[in-house]
C-alpha positions in Angstrom: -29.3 33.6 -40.0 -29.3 32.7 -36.2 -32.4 33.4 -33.8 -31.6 35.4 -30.7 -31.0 33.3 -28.0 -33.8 34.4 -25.8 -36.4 33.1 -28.9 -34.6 29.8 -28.5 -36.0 29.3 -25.1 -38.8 30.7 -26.4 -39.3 28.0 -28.7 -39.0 25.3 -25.8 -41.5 26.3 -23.5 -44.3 26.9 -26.3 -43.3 24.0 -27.2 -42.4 21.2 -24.5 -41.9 23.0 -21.2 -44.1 21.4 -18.6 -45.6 24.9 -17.4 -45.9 26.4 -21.3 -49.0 25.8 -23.8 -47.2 22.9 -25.5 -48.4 24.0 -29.3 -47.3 22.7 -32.6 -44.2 23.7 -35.0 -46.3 25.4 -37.3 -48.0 27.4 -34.8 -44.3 28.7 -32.8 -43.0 29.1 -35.5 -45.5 32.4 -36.6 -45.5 33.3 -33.5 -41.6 33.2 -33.1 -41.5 34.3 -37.2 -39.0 32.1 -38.0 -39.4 28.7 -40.3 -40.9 25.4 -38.8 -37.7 23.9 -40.1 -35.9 26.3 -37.3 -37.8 25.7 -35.0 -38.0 21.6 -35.5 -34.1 22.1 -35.4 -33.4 23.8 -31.8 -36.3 21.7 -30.4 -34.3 18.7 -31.7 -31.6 20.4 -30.3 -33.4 20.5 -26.5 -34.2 17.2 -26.6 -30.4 16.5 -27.5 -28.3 17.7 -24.8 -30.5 20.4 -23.4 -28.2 22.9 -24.3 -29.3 25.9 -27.0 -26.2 27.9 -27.2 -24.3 28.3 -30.7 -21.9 25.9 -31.2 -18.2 26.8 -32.7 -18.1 27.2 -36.5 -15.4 26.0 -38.3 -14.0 28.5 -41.4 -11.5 30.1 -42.4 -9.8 33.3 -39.6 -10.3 37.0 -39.9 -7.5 38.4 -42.1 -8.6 42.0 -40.6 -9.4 43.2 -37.2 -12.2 44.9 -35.7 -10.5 48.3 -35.9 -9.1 47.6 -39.5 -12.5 47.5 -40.4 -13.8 50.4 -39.1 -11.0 52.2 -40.6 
């Protein structure tokens, strides 16, 4: 399951922000309640190509539509 983007930045300036508290993994992460393994992951991330959006997921398409499944 994905974190909400907003907790993702979140994450960065606890973390490594130059203005934030810069605290540890464990310590975001119960704050944030979410793993330390998440939170090691988007930091990782950050540091990559600063960018924290989703990034396109390969599978198989929808064989429904929205509406088809509301139906």
């Amino acid at each position: 399951m994905s974190i909400p983007i907003n907790k993702r930045y979140e994450i960065v300036f606890l973390s490594i922000h130059e203005l934030g508290p810069k605290m540890s993994n464990n310590s975001i992460s119960k704050i944030i309640e979410c793993s330390t393994k998440t939170v090691r992951y988007w930091l990782k991330r950050f540091k990559e190509n600063k960018d924290l959006n989703e990034l396109n997921r390969s599978g198989r398409n929808r064989c429904t539509s929205k509406s088809e499944d509301k139906k």
